[in-house]
C-alpha positions in Angstrom: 18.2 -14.5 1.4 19.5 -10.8 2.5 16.6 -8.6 0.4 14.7 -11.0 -0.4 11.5 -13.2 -0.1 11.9 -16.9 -0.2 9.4 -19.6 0.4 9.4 -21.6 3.7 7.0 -24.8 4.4 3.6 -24.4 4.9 2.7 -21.3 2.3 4.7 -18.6 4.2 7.8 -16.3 2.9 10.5 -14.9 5.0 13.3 -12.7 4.5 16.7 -11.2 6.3 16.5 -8.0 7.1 18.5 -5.8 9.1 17.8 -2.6 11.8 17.8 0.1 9.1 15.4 -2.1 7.0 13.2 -3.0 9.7 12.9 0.9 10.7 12.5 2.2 7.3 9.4 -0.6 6.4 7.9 0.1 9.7 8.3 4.0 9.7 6.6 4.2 6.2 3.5 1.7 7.4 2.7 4.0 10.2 3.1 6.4 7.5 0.8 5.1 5.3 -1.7 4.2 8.7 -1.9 7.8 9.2 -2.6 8.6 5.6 -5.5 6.7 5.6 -7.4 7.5 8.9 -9.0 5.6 11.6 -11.7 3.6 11.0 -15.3 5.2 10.5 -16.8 3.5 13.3 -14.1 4.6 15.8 -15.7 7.5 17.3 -19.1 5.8 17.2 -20.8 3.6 19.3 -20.6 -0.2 19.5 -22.7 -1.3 16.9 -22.0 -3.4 14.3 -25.3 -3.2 12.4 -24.7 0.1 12.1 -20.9 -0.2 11.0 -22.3 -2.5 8.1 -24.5 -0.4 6.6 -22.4 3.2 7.2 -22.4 5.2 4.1 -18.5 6.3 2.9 -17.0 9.3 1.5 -18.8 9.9 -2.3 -15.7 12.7 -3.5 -12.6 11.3 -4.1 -10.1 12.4 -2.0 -8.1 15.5 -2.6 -4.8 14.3 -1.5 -3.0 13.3 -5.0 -1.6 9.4 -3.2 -5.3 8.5 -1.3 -6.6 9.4 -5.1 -4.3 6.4 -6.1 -5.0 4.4 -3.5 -9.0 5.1 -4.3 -9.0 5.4 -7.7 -12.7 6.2 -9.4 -13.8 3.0 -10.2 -15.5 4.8 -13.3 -13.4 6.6 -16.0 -13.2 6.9 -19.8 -9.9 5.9 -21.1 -10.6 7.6 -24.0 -11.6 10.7 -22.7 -15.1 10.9 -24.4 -15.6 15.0 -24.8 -19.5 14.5 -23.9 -20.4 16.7 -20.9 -23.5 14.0 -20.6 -21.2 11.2 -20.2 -18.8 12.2 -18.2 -21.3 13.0 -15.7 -22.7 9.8 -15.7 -19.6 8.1 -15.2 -18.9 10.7 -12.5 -22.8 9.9 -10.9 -21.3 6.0 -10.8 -17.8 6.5 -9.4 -20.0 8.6 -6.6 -22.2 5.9 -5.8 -19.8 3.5 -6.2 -17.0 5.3 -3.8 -20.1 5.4 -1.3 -20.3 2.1 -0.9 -16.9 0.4 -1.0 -14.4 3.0 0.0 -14.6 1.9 4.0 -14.1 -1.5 3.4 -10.8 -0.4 0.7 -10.0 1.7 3.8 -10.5 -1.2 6.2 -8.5 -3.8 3.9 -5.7 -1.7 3.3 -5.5 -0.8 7.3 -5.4 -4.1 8.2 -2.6 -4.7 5.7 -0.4 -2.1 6.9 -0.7 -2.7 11.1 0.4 -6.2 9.8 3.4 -5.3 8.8 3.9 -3.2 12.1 3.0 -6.5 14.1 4.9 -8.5 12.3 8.0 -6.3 12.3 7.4 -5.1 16.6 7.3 -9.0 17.5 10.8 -9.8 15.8 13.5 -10.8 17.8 17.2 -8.7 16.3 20.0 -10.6 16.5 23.0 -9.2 17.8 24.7 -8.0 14.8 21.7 -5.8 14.3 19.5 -8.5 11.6 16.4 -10.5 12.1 14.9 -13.1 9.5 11.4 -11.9 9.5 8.9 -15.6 9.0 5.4 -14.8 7.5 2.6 -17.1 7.1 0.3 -17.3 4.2 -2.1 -14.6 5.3 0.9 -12.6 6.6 2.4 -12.7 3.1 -0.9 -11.6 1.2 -1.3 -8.7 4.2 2.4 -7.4 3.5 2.0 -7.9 -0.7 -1.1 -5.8 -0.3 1.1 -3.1 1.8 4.2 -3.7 -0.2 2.0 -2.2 -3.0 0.0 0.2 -1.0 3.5 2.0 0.2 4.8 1.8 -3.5 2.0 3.6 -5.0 1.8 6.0 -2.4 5.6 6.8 -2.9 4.9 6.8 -6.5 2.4 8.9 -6.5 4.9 11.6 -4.4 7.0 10.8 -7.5 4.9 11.8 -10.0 5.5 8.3 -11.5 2.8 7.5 -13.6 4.3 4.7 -16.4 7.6 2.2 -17.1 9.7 5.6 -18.7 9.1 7.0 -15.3 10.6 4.6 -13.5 13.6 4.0 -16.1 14.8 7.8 -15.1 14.7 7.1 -11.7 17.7 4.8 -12.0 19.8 7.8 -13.6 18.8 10.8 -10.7 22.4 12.0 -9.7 22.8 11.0 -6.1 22.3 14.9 -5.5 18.8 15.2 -6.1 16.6 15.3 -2.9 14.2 13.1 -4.2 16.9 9.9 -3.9 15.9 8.7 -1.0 12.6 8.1 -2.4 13.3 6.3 -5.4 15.7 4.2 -3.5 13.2 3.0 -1.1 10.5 2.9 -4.0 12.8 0.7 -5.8 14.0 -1.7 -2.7 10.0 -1.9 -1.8 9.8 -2.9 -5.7 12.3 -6.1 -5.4 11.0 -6.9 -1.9 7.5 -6.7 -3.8 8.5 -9.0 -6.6 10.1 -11.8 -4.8 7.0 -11.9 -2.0 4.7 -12.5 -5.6 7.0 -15.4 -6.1 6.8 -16.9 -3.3 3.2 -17.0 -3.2 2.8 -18.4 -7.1 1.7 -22.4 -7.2 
């Protein structure tokens, strides 16, 4: 099981992992917590009426990996030239972004502290491993962070299709970006096998 997801009874996954494994996942959730920012209620009063019906962000975010994360949900793969029309998709994606991008936020919040629960309530053997038990809803939390982190690290990448990934398997171990790619590609396998486990 080293590396990998495997099913257990009852809908959950688990998987050996060892110190360095358990600090790198955990260092790049509170990574990814910080990239995404506190809640937008968590400087305002207690009032969930008021939490429901707050307004997000209607920009998309500068920063190149919280663009990926929030993609416009409005775009024209074919790149139609029409000033007219790429406004109005631009209108959408605006109103759109307004009202979803706190609960994206939220979800993908709640996806990465689960990971840092899950991984601070492990108990590390003495040779330094732990076999890390998720239940059903654990598993869905960490496959939404499992791709949350990927994308983010892709994004720092610059990798944007399949060939991009093929050249990342051929970067002499040299090139400053290794680290990167390795933990890209480890989240990748991690990532598969957890999809695995949760297919019928």
């Amino acid at each position: 099981m080293p590396g990998t997801f495997e099913p257990i009874p009852g809908g959950g996954a688990a998987v050996a992992l060892d110190e360095v494994e358990i600090s790198i996942i955990r260092s790049l959730a509170v990574q990814l917590l910080e990239l995404i920012g506190p809640g937008p209620a968590e400087d305002a009063p207690d009032d969930p009426l008021a939490e429901l019906f707050a307004e997000g962000p209607s920009e998309p975010p500068s920063d190149p990996v919280l663009k990926r994360l929030f993609p416009d949900a409005y775009s024209d793969p074919e790149g139609t030239p029409e000033a007219a029309a790429a406004e109005e998709q631009r209108a959408y994606s605006s109103e759109f972004r307004r009202y979803t991008e706190n609960d994206l936020r939220a979800g993908k919040r709640e996806n990465a502290l689960a990971v840092v629960r899950t991984l601070d309530a492990l108990q590390v053997a003495g040779d330094g491993g732990a076999v890390l038990k998720l239940s059903a809803d654990e598993s869905r939390q960490w496959l939404g962070a499992l791709n949350d982190l990927r994308l983010a690290i892709g994004s720092r990448l610059d990798i944007t299709d399949e060939e991009d990934t093929d050249l990342l398997y051929r970067l002499p171990d040299e090139d400053p970006r290794k680290p990167m790619v390795m933990a890209y590609l480890w989240l990748g396998g991690l990532q598969e096998t957890l999809v695995t486990t949760l297919m019928p």
